[in-house]
N, C-alpha and C positions, 0 to 999 in steps of 0.2 A: 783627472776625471775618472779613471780607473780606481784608486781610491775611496772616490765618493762616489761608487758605485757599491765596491766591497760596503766600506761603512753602511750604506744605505740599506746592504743586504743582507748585515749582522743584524743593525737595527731591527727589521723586519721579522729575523728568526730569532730573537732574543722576545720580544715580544709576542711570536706566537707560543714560546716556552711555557708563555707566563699565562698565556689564555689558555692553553692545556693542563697545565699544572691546578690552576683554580677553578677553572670546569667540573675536571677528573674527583679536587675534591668536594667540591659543594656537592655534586651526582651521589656520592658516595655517605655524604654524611647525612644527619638527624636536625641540623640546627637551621632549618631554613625558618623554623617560628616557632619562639621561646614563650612563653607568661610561668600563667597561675590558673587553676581550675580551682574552684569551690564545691567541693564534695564533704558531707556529713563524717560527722567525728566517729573513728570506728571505736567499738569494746575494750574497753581497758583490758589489757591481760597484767601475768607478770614480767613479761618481755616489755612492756610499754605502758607508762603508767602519769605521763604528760601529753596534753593534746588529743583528748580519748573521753567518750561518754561511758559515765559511771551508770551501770544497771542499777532500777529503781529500788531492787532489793538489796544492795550492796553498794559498797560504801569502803574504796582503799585507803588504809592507814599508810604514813611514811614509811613504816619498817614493812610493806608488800602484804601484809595480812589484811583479811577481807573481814567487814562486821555489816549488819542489818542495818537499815534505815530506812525510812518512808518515804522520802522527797528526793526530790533532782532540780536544781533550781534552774538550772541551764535552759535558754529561754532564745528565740529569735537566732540572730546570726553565730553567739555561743554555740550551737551544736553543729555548726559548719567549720572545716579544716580548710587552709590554701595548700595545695601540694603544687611543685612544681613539674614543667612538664616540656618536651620539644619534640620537633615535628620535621620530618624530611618530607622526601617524595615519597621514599617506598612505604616508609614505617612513623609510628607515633609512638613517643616512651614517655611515662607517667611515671614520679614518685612515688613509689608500696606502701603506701601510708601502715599496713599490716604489719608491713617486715621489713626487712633489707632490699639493697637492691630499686631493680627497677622494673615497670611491668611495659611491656609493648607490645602493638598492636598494628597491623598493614593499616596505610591511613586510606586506603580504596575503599576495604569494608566501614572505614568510619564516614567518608565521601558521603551525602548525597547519592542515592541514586539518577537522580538529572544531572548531576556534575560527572559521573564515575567518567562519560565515555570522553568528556574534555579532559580531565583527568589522565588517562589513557594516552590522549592526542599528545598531554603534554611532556610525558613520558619518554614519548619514542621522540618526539621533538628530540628534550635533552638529550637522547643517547645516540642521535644523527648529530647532534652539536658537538657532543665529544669528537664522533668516529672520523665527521668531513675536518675537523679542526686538528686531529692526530696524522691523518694523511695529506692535509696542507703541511703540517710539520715536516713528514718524511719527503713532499717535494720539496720545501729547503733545503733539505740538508743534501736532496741528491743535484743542487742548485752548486751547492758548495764543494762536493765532492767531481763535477765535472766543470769548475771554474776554468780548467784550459778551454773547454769548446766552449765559447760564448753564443752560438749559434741556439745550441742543447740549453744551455744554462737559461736564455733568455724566455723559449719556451717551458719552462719548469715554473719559472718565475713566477708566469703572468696565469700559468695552470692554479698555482700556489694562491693567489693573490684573488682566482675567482671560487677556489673553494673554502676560503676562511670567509670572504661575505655570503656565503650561502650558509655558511656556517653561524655567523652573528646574525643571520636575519632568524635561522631554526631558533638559536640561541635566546634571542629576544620574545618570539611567539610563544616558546614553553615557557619564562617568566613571566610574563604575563596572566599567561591561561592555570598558574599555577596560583599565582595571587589569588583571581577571580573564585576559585576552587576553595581554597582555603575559608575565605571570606564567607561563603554562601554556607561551609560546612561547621564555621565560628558560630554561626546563628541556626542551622538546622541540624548540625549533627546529634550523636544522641545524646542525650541528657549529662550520663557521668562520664563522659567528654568535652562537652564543650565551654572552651576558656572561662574564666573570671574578664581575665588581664593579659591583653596578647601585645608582643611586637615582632619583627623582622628581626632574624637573627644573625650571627657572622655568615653564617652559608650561601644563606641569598643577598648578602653583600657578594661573598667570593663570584657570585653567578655571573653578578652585574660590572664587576670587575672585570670577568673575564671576557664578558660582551664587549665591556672598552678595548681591553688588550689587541681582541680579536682584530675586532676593524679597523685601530690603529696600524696594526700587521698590513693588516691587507690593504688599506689606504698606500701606507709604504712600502709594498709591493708595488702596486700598480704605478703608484711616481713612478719609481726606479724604472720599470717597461716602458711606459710612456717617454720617460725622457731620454732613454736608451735609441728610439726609438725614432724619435722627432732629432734627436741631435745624429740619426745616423742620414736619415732622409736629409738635414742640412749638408751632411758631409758631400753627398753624393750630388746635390744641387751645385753647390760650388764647385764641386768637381767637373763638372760638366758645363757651366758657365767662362770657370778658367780653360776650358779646351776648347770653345769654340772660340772664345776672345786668341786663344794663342792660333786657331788656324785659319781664324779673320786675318792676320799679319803675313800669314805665308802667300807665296804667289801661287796662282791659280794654275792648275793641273788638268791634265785629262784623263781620261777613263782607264789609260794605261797604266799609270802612277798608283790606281790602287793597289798592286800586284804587293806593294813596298811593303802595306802596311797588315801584318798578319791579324791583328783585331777585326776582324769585317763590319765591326761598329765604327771605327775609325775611317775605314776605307770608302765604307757611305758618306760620313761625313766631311769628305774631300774631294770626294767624287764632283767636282765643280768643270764641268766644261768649257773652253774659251770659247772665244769670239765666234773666230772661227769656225769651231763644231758645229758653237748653234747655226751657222747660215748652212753648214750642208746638211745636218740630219733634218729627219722632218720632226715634225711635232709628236708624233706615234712613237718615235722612239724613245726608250728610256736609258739614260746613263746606270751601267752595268747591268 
C-alpha cells in the first residue's frame, strides 16, 4: 500500500512537470496562431527583383538593369503578395516582405478595442496559471522531501492537488477568452494585418496539453488523499470494533478495575458495573 501511494505520488508530480514545462512555453512563445496575410506587392528594388510590382515607368531586365516602358499588365489579385505570419499573446511577427528578417508588433495594439480589456483578463489568467501550477509543483516536491512525516506530507498533498485545479480552471478561461479575442480581431483588426488564412498553432496545442496534464495531476492527487484517507478512517473503525468484540469476552469489572488500564479511553470502555453495584448506587450516579 505504501508503494502505491509513492507511485501514485510520482505519478502526480511527473505530470505536473509536464503541465509546467508546456504552460511556461506556450506563455512565452509567438505560435499560438500561424497563416498567411494578403498584402500588396511591394517595389521592385535591386535587393529584390521576384514577387514585387514593377513601377509604370520601368521595367527590370535579368541582368538588374532598369529600362522605360508604358504598361504594367498586372491586374486583380497579381498585385497582391501571401507573407507569412504568427501570433502569441504578447506579440504578432510578420514576414518583411521589404527585407530580411521579421517585423513584430504587441498584438494588444493590433486587438480591438472592445477586445483589448478581455484581452488583458486573459493575460493575467495565463500568468496566474503558470505561477498557482509552479507552486503546486514546489508543494510536491516538499511532499517528497518530507516523505517520513506522513502526517506533513498528506497535508501538502491535498494543498497540492487544490491549487493545480485552480490552476486548470485559470488555465482553461485565458484559452478560451484568447481564442474569442483573436477571432474578433481576425475580422476587425487593421487592414495590413489581418489573416488571408489562419489556424491554431503548436503553442495553443502546448496550452491545452498543459490544461490536461494539469488536472490529470491534481485528479491524482486528490485519489491518493482521498484514499489515504478513507483507508485510514477504515483502519481505525476496525480497530475499534476488534476492541470492543475483545472486551465483550472479558468478565465484567467494576469501577476500580479502571485504575489498570492507563489509556482513559479504554478504561471508559470497561468501566462496566456488576449486579451488584447497580442495586446499591442510585441512578444519579455515574460510573467513574
Amino acid at each position: 500500500m505504501g508503494c502505491l501511494s509513492i507511485n501514485r505520488d510520482t505519478i502526480s508530480l511527473v505530470l505536473n512537470v509536464l503541465a509546467v514545462g508546456l504552460s511556461a512555453t506556450a506563455l512565452s512563445s509567438t505560435y499560438w496562431c500561424v497563416g498567411t496575410q494578403r498584402v500588396p506587392k511591394p517595389t521592385c528594388t535591386k535587393l529584390r527583383t521576384t514577387g514585387c510590382t514593377v513601377p509604370l515607368d520601368m521595367e527590370m531586365d535579368s541582368n538588374g538593369s532598369t529600362r522605360h516602358t508604358q504598361y504594367n499588365w498586372e491586374m486583380g489579385d497579381d498585385r497582391f503578395i501571401f507573407r507569412s505570419f504568427h501570433t502569441g499573446i504578447w506579440i504578432s511577427c510578420e514576414e518583411n516582405i521589404t527585407g530580411t528578417g521579421e517585423r513584430c508588433r504587441s498584438f494588444i495594439d493590433l486587438a480591438p478595442v472592445t477586445q483589448q480589456g478581455i484581452l488583458w483578463l486573459s493575460l493575467v489568467s495565463e500568468v496566474l496559471h503558470v505561477g498557482l501550477l509552479s507552486f503546486s509543483f514546489l508543494l510536491m516536491g516538499l511532499d517528497f522531501c518530507l516523505s517520513s512525516n506522513p502526517t506533513c506530507g498528506l497535508k501538502l498533498n491535498a494543498f497540492a492537488a487544490i491549487f493545480s485545479v485552480l490552476s486548470g480552471l485559470l488555465g482553461m478561461v485565458a484559452h478560451m477568452m484568447y481564442s474569442q479575442v483573436f477571432h474578433v480581431a481576425a475580422s476587425q483588426g487593421p487592414e495590413d494585418w489581418r489573416p488571408h488564412h489562419w489556424d491554431f498553432g503548436w503553442s495553443f496545442y502546448f496550452a491545452w496539453a498543459s490544461f490536461t496534464f494539469c488536472m490529470a495531476s491534481s485528479v491524482t492527487a486528490l485519489n491518493g488523499y482521498t484514499k489515504t484517507v478513507l483507508e485510514f478512517n477504515q483502519s481505525q473503525r476496525i480497530y475499534r470494533h476488534r476492541l470492543e468484540r475483545g472486551l465483550d469476552s472479558l468478565p465484567r469489572r467494576s469501577c476500580s478495575s479502571v485504575q489498570a488500564f492507563p489509556d482513559p479511553a479504554l478504561g471508559l470502555l470497561n468501566c462496566r458495573p456488576s449486579a451488584d453495584e447497580l442495586n446499591t448506587r442510585s441512578l444519579g450516579d455515574e460510573c467513574c
